[in-house]
C-alpha positions as CSV (number, residue, x, y, z in Angstrom):
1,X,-105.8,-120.5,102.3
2,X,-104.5,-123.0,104.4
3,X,-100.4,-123.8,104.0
4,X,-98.7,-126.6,104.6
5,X,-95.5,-127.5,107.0
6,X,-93.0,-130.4,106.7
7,X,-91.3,-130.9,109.7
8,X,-88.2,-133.2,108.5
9,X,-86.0,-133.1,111.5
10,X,-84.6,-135.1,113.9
11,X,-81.7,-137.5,114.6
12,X,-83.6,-141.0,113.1
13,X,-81.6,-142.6,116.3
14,X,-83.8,-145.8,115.9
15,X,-82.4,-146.3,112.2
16,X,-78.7,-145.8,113.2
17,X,-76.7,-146.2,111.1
18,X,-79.0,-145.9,108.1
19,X,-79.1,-141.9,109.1
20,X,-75.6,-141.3,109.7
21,X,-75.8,-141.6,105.7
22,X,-78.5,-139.4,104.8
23,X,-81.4,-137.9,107.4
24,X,-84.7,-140.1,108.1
25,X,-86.6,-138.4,105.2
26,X,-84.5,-138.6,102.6
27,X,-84.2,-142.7,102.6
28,X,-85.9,-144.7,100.2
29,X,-89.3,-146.2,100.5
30,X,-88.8,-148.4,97.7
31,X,-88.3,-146.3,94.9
32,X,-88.8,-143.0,96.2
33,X,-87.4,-140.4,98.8
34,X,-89.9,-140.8,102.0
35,X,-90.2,-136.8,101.7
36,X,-92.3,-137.3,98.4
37,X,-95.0,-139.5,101.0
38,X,-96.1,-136.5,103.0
39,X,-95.4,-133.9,100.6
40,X,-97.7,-135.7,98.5
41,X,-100.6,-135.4,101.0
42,X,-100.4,-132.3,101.1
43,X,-100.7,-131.5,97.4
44,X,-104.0,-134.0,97.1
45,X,-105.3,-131.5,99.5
46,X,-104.8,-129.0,97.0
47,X,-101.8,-126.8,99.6
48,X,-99.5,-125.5,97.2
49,X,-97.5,-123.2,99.3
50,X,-95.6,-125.1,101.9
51,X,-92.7,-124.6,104.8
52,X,-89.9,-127.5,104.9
53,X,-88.2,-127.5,108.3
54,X,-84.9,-129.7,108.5
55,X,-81.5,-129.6,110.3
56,X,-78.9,-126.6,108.7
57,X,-76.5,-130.2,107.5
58,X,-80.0,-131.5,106.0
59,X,-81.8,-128.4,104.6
60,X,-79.6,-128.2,101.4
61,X,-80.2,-131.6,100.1
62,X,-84.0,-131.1,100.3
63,X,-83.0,-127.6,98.6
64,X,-81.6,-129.2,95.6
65,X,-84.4,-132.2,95.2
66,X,-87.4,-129.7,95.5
67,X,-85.4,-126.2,94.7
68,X,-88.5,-123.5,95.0
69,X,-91.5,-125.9,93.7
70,X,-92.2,-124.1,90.9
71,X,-91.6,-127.3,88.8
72,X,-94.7,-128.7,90.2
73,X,-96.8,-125.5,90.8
74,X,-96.0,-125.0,93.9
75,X,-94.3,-122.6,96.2
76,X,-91.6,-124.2,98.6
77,X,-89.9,-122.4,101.0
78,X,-87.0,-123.6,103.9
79,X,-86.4,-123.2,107.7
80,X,-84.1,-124.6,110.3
81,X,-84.2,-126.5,113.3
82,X,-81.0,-126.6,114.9
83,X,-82.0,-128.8,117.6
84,X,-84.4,-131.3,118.3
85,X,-86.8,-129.4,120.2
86,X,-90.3,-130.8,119.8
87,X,-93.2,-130.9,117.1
88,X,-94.9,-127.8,118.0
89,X,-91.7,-126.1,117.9
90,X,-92.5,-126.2,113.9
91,X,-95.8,-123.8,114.2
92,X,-93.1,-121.4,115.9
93,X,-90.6,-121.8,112.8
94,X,-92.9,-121.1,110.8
95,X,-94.9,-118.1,112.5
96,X,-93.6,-115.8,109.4
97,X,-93.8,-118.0,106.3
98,X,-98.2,-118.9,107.9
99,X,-98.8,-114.9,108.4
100,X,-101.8,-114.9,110.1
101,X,-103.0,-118.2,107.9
102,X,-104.5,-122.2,109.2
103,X,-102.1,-124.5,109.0
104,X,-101.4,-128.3,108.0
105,X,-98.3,-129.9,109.5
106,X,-97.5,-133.2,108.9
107,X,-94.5,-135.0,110.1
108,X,-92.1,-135.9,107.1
109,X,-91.8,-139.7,108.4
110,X,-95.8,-140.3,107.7
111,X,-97.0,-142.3,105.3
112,X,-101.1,-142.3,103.9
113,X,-102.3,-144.3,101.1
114,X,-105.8,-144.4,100.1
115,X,-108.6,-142.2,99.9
116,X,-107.7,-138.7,101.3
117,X,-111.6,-137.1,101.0
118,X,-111.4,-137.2,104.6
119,X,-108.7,-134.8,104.7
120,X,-109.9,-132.4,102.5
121,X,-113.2,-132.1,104.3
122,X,-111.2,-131.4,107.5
123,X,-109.1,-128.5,105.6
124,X,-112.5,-127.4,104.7
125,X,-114.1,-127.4,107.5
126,X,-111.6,-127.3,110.3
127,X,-112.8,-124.5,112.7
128,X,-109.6,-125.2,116.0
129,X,-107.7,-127.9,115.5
130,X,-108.3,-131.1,113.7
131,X,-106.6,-134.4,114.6
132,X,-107.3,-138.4,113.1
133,X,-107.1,-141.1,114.9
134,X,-106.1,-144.6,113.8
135,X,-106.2,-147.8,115.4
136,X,-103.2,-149.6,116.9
137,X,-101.7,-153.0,118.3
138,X,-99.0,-151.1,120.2
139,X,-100.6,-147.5,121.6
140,X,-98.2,-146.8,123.7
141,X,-95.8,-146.1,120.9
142,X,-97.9,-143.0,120.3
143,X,-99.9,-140.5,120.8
144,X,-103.2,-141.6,121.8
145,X,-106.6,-140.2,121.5
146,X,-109.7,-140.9,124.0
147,X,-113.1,-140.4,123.0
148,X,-115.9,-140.7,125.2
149,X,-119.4,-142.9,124.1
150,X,-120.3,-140.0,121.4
151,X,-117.4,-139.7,119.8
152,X,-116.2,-136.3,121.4
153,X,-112.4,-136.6,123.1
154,X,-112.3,-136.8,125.8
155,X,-107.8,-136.4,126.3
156,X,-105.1,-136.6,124.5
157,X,-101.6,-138.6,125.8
158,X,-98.3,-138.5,124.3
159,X,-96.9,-142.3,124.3
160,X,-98.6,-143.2,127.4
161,X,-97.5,-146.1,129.8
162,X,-101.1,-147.3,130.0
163,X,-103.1,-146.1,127.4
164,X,-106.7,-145.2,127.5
165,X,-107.6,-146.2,123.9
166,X,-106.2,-148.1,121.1
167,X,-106.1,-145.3,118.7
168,X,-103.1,-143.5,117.6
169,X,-102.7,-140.2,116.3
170,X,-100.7,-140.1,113.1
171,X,-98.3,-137.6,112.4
172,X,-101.3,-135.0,110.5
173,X,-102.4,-132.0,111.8
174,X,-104.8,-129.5,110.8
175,X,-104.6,-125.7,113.0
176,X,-106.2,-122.2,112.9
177,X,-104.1,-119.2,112.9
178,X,-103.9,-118.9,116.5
179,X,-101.5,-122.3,116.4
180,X,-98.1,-120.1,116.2
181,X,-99.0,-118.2,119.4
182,X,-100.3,-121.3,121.1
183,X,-96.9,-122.8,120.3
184,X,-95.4,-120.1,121.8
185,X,-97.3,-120.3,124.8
186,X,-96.3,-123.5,125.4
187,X,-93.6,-125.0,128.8
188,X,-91.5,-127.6,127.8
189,X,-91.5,-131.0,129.1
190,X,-90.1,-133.2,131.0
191,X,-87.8,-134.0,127.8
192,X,-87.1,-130.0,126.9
193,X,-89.4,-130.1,124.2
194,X,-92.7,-127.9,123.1
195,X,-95.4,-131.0,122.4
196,X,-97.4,-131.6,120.0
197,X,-99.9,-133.0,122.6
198,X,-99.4,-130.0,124.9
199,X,-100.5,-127.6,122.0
200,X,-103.8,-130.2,120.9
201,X,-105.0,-130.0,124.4
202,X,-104.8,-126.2,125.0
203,X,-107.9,-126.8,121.8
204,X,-109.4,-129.1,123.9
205,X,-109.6,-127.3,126.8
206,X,-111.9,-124.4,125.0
207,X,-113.6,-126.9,122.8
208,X,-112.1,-126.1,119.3
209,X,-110.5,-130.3,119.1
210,X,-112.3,-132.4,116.4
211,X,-110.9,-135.8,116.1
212,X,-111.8,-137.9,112.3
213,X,-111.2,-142.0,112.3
214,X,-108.8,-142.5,109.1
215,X,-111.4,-145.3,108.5
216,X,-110.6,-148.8,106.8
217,X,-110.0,-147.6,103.3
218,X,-106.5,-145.4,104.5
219,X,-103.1,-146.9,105.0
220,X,-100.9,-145.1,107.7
221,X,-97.3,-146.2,107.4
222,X,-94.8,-144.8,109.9
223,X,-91.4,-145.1,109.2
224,X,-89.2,-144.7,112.0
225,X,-87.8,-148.4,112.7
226,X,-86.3,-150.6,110.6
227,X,-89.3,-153.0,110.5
228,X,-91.9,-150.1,109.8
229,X,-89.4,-148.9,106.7
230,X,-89.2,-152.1,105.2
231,X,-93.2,-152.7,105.5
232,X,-93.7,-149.5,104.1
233,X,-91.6,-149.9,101.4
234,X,-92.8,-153.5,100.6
235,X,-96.8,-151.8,100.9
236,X,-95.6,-149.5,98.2
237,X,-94.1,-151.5,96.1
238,X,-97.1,-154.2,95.9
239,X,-99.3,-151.4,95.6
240,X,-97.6,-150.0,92.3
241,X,-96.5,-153.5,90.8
242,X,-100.9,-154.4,91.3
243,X,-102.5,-151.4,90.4
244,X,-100.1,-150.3,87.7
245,X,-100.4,-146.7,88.9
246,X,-97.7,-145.1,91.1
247,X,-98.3,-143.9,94.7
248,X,-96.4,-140.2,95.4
249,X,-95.8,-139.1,91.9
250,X,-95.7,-135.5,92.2
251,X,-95.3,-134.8,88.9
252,X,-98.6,-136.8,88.4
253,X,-100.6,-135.2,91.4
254,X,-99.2,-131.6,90.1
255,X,-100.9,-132.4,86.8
256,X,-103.9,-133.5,88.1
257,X,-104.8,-131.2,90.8
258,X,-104.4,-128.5,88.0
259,X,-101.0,-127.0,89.1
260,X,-99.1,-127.9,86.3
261,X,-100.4,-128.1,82.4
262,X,-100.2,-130.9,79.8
263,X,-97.1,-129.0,78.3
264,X,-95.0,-128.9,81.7
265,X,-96.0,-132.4,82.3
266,X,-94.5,-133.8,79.3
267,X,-91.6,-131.2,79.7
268,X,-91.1,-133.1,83.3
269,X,-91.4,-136.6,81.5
270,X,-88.5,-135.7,78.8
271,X,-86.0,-134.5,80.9
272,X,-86.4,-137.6,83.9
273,X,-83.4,-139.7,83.7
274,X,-85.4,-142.3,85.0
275,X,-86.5,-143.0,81.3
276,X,-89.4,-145.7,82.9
277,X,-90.7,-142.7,84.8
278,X,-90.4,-140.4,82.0
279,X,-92.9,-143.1,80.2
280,X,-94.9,-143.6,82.7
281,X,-95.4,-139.5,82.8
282,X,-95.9,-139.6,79.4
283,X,-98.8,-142.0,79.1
284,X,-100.9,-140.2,81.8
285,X,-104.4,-139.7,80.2
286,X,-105.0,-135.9,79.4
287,X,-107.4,-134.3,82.3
């Protein structure tokens, strides 16, 4: 059974001096902690037991919003990262809490909207690694993906100055169980750090890399500038206030995925302070 990893680290320098307040993750996207965004994702792909990986100041706030999961069927558990030290520094955090299982990691400042069957046929059917690719204005803000006429990649850059493609790789990863060791395997770069794109391309090199197009249907937000929080916000916030449904409940996505029953759900809805989200848990039609 795959398990899920939230890497929810980092300094958030470009959103000084929004993060001297509170870490990256923990800010609002509109009316909801940008945790809930990616934890969320990982829930509609039915991954209940999940690794949260902050800084030792951070770690204790996300301790007290989530405590162990078992509010919402789900088994949470906590690791540090003292120091900035790269994304695939998070497969070697959590080598212990995976034991020997595939992992999901997905970066904690990554928003998707939309209609996530594509990523629960890759958990199903990953066999190496599994990346998606979106496409860009601005590539070389990212990682990029190249794929040759038939689809297959071809490399995979991490922000390049000249990119080869116009398609990004969002913060969403899907490994096998040989992802820790590969981690660990890993030189740092240039910039100290163990990379995310180092530890995609050592799949690539034997073959095990399958890259999946997001496709039209799925929003990507990422969060880490002023401009992209404020979209992202606004996107969720025209979303909810049109469709009448709310993106990121997890309350809602416990009860429907089957993790939480009917009884616990309106337990959840009583006891919110929020008493327009306790109605709005409250008037969720019965599975």
């Amino acid at each position: 059974m795959t398990r899920g990893i939230i890497l929810a680290g980092g300094a958030g320098t470009r959103l000084d001096p929004l993060t001297r307040v509170a870490c990256k993750q923990l800010l609002p996207v509109y009316d909801k902690p940008m945790i809930y965004y990616p934890l969320s994702v990982l829930m509609l792909g039915d991954i209940r037991e999940i690794l949260i990986i902050s800084t030792p100041k951070d770690l204790p706030m996300f301790r007290d919003l989530f405590g162990d999961g078992s509010s919402l069927g789900l088994s949470i558990e906590y690791a540090e990262q003292a120091e900035p030290r790269g994304l695939a520094e998070a497969l070697v955090i959590g080598e212990a809490f995976l034991d020997g299982s595939p992992s999901c990691l997905v970066l904690g400042d990554n928003l998707f909207h939309g209609n996530l069957d594509f990523f629960r046929a890759a958990l199903r059917e990953n066999t190496g690694a599994t990346v998606f690719a979106s496409e860009v204005r601005d590539p070389e803000r990212f990682g990029i993906v190249e794929f040759d006429e038939a689809g297959r990649v071809l490399s995979i850059e991490e922000k390049p100055e000249h990119p080869k493609s116009p398609y990004a790789v969002p913060g969403l990863y899907i490994f096998d169980p040989s992802a820790p060791a590969r981690a660990r395997g890993l030189q740092p770069s240039g910039r100290g750090e163990l990379e995310i794109a180092d530890l995609i391309c050592s799949y690539l090199e034997e073959g095990k890399l399958t890259a999946r197009m997001l496709g039209r249907g799925v929003a990507w937000l990422d969060t880490g500038t002023p401009d992209s929080l404020l979209e992202a916000a606004n996107y969720i916030a025209t979303v909810q206030k049109q469709g009448a449904y709310q993106v990121a409940r997890l309350e809602e996505i416990a009860y429907q995925r089957g993790f939480i029953g009917r009884a616990q759900l309106l337990e959840q809805a009583a006891g919110q302070p929020n008493r327009e989200v306790g109605r709005y848990l409250e008037n969720i039609p019965a599975r």
